[in-house]
C-alpha positions as CSV (number, residue, x, y, z in Angstrom):
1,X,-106.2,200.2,79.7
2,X,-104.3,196.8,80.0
3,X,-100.7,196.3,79.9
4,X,-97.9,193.9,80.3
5,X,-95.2,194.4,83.5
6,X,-92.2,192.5,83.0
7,X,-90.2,191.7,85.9
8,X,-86.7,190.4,85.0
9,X,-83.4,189.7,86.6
10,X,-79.9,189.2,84.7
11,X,-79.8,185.2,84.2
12,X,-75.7,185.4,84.3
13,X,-73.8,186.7,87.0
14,X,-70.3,185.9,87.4
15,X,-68.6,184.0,90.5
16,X,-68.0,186.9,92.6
17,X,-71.6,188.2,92.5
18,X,-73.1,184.9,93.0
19,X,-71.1,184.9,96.4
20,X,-72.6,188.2,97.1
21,X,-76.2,187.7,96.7
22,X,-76.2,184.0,98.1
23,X,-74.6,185.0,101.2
24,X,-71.8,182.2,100.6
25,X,-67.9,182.5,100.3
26,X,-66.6,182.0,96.9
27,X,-65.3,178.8,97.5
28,X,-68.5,177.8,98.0
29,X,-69.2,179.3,94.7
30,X,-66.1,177.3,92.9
31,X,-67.2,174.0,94.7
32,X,-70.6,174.2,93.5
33,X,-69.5,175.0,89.9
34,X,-67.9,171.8,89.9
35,X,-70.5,170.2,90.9
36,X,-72.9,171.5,88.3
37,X,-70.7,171.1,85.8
38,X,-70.8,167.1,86.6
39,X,-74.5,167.7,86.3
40,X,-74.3,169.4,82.9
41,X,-72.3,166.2,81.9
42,X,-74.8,164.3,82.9
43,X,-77.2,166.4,81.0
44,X,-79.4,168.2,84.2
45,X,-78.6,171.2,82.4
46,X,-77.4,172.5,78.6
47,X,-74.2,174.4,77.9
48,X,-75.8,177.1,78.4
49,X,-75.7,177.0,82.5
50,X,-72.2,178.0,82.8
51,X,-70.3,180.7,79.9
52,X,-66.6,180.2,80.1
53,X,-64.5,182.3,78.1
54,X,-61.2,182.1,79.9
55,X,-61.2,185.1,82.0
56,X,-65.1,185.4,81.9
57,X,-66.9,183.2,84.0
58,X,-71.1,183.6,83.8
59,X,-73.2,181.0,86.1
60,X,-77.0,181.0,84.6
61,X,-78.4,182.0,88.2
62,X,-81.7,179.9,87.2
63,X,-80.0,176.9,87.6
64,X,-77.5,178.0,90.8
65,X,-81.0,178.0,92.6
66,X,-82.3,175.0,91.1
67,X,-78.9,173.2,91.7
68,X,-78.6,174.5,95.5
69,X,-82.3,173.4,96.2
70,X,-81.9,169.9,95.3
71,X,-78.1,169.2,95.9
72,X,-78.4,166.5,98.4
73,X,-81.1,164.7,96.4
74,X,-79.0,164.9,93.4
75,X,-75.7,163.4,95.3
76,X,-77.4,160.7,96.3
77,X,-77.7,157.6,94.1
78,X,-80.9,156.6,96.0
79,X,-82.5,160.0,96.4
80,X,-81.6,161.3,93.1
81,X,-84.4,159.4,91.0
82,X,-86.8,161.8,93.0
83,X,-85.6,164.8,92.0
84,X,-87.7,166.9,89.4
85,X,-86.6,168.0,86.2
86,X,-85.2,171.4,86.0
87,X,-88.0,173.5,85.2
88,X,-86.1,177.7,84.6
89,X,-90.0,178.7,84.3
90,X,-91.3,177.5,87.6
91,X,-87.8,178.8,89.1
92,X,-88.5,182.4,87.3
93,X,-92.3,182.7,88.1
94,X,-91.6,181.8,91.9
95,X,-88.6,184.5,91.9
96,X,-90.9,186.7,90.1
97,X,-89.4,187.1,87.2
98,X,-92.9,187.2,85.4
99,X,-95.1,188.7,83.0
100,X,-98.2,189.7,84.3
101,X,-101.7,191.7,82.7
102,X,-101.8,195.2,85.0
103,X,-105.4,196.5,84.5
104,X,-105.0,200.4,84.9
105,X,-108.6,201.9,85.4
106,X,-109.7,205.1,83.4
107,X,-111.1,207.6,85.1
């Protein structure tokens, strides 16, 4: 018997949790918000990377990694032009947010 395991975190997580599970403070957080929000002007990212609804404040945590892995490429007007394009599916399959075939033998 063959099936399909799907491994899948929340893609939102709000400010406070972001700070949590990336070990940084929350200004961090609130800087680098900023920042990504510049990038979704510049269209890095879609709309979609950040939800806020007044009070309610989601950060897509696909693109938090992406964004943290290549900040210093991305602030720099030389260094920038090397920097890949965001790719969420190479981000979830290294994470492990995947869908893989389990093969389950039959005795």
């Amino acid at each position: 018997m063959t099936y399909i395991e799907s491994i899948r975190g929340y893609p939102y997580m709000p400010k406070q949790q972001l700070a949590e599970e990336f070990h940084v403070s929350k200004s961090t957080v609130f800087a680098r918000l900023k920042e990504i929000e510049t990038e979704i002007q510049g269209g890095r990212y879609s709309d979609y990377a950040i939800i806020n609804d007044g009070n309610i404040v989601l950060v897509n945590v696909l693109v938090f990694i992406d964004y943290l892995t290549y900040r210093q490429k991305l602030r720099g007007k030389n260094t920038r032009k090397y920097v890949p394009a965001f790719n969420p599916a190479e981000i979830t399959k290294i994470i492990g947010w995947e869908n893989r075939p389990v093969r389950i033998e039959e005795a």
